[in-house]
BATI-559932 format. One record per residue (C-alpha): residue in three letters; residue number from 1; x, y, z. Coordinates in Angstrom, 2 decimals, padded with zeros to 5 digits, always signed. Each point is the difference from the previous one (the first is absolute). Example, Ala and Ser with C-alpha at 12.3 -4.5 7.8 and 13.67 -1.06 7.14 Angstrom:
<recs>
- ALA, 1, +012.30, -004.50, +007.80
- SER, 2, +001.37, +003.44, -000.66
</recs>
This chain:
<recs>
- UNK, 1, +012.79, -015.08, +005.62
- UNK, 2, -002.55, +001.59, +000.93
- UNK, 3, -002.75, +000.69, -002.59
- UNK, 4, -002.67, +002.47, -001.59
- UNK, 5, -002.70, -002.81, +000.34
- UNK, 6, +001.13, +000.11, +003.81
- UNK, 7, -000.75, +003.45, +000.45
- UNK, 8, -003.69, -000.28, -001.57
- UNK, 9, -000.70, -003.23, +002.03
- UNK, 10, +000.42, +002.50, +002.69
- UNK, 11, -001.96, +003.31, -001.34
- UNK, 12, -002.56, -001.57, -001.94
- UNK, 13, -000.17, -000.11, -003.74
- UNK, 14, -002.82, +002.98, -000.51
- UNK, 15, +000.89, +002.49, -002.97
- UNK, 16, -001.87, +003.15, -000.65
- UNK, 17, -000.18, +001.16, -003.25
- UNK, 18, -001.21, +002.34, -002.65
- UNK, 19, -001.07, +000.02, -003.53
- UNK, 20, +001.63, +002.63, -002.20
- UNK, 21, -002.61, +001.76, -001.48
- UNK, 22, -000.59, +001.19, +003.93
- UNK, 23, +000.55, +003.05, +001.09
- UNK, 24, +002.60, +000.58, +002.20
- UNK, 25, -002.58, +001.75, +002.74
- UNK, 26, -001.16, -003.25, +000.17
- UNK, 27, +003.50, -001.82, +000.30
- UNK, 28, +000.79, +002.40, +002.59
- UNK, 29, -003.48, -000.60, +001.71
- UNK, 30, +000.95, -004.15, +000.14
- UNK, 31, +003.36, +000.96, +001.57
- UNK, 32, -001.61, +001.96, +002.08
- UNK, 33, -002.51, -002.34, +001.60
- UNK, 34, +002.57, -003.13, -000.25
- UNK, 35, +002.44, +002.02, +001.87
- UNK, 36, +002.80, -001.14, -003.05
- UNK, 37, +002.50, +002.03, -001.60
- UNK, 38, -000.30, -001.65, -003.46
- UNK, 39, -002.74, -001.80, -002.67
- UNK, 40, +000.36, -002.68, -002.50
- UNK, 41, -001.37, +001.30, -003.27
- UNK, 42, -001.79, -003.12, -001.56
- UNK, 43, -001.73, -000.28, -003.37
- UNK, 44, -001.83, -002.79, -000.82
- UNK, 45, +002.04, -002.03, +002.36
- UNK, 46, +003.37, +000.48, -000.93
- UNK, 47, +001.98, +002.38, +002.04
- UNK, 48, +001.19, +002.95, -002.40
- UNK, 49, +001.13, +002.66, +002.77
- UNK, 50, +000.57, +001.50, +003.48
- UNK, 51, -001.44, +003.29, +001.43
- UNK, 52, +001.84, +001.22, +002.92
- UNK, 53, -000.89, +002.86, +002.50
- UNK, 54, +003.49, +001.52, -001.73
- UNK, 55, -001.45, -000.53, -003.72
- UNK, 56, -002.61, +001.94, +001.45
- UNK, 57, +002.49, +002.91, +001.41
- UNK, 58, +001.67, +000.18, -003.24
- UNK, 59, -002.22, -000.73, -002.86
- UNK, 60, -003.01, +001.84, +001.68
- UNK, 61, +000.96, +002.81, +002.46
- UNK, 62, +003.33, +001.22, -001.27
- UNK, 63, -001.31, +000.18, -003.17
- UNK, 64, -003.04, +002.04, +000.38
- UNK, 65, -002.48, -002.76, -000.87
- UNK, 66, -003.45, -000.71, +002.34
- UNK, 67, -000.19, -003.93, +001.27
- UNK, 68, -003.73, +000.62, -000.88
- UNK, 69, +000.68, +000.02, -004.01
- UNK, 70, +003.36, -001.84, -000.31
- UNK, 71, -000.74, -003.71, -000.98
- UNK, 72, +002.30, -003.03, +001.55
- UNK, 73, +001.57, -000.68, -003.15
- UNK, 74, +001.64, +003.19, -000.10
- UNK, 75, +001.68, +000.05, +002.89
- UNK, 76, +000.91, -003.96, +001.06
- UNK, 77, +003.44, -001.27, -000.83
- UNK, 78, +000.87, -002.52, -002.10
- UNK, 79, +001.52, -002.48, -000.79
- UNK, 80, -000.68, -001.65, +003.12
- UNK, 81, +002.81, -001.50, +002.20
- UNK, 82, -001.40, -003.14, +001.67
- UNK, 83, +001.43, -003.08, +001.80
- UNK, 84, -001.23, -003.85, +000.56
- UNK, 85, -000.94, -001.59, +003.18
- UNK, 86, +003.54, -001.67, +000.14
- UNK, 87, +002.25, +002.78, -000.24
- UNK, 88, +001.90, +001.15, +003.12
- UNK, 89, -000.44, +002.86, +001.78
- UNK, 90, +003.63, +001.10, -000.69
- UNK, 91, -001.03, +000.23, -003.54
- UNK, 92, -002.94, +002.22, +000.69
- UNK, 93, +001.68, +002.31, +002.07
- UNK, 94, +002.64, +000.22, -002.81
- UNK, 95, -002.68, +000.71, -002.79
- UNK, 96, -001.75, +002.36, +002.27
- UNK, 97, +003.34, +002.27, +000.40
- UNK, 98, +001.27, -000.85, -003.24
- UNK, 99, -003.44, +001.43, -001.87
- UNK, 100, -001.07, +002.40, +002.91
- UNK, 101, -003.00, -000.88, +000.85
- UNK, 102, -001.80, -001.70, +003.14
- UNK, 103, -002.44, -002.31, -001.26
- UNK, 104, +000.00, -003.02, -001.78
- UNK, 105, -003.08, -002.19, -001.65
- UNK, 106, +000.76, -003.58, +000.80
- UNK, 107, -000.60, -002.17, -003.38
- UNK, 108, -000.81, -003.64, -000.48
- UNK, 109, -000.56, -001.69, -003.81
- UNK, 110, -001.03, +003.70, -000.83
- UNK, 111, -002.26, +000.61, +002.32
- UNK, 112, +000.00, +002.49, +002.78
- UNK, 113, -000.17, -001.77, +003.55
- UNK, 114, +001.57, +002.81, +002.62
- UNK, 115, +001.81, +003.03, +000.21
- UNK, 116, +002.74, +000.66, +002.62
- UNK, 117, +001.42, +003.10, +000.91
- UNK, 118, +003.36, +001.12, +001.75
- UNK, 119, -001.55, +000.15, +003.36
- UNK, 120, -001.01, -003.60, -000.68
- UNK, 121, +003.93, -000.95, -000.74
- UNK, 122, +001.04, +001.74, +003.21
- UNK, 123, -002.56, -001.20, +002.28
- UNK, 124, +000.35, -003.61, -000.88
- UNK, 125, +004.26, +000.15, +000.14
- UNK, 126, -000.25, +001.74, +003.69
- UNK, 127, -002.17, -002.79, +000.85
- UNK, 128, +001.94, -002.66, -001.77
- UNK, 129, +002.92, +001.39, +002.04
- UNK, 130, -001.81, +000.39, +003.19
- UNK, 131, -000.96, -003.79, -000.12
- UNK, 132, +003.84, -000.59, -000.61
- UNK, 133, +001.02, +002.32, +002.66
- UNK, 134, -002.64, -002.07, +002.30
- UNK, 135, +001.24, -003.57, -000.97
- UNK, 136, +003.44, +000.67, +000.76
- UNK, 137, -000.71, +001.66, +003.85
- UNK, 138, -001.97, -003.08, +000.42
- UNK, 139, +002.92, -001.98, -001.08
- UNK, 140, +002.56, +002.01, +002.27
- UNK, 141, -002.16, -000.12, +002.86
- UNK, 142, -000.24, -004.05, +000.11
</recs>
């Protein structure tokens, strides 16, 4: 069964985040420069949201507000879904559709250790497959 811990083993366990008295200007300005679609919102080390490039969409644009003036806190969701290092990948991908959304913060004893996201799920189940798919033409072709 192939694991969340698997998939950061693989990625790397960085996490960007935000505090939530931030403005979202400057949220946006991390994403921007990370090249991610999503921020942890941390305060005091404890992991109390998410801010998403479609919080942004929603809470900021469609609504009429400026990112400039609109704090973190106003705009993150929460409660936050998060996983451990040891569940599987199937469970992920069933939270993710289940709750909508395409990040996850990756939580061990409490604290915040990696983030995946549903591009991570996919890449690392085509390669999982492609190994398989690779083992058994090698197998065939003995």
């Amino acid at each position: 069964m192939a694991t969340v811990k698997q998939i950061l083993d693989r990625k790397g366990y960085t996490v960007w985040t935000i505090t939530p008295d931030k403005t979202v200007f400057e949220a946006l300005r991390l994403m921007g420069e990370k090249e991610i679609g999503a921020l942890a919102v941390v305060d005091d080390g404890q992991l109390v949201g998410m801010l998403s490039e479609r919080d942004y969409a929603r809470k900021v644009v469609l609504k009429g507000k400026t990112s400039r003036e609109t704090l973190v806190h106003s705009i993150m969701s929460s409660p936050v879904h998060a996983v451990a290092p040891d569940q599987s990948v199937a469970e992920c991908m069933a939270i993710m559709t289940e709750e909508r959304i395409r990040h996850l913060p990756v939580l061990e004893r409490g604290q915040l250790i990696g983030m995946i996201s549903q591009g991570d799920l996919v890449k690392f189940i085509i390669q999982e497959q492609q190994f398989i798919i690779d083992q058994l033409e090698n197998y065939i072709a003995r």
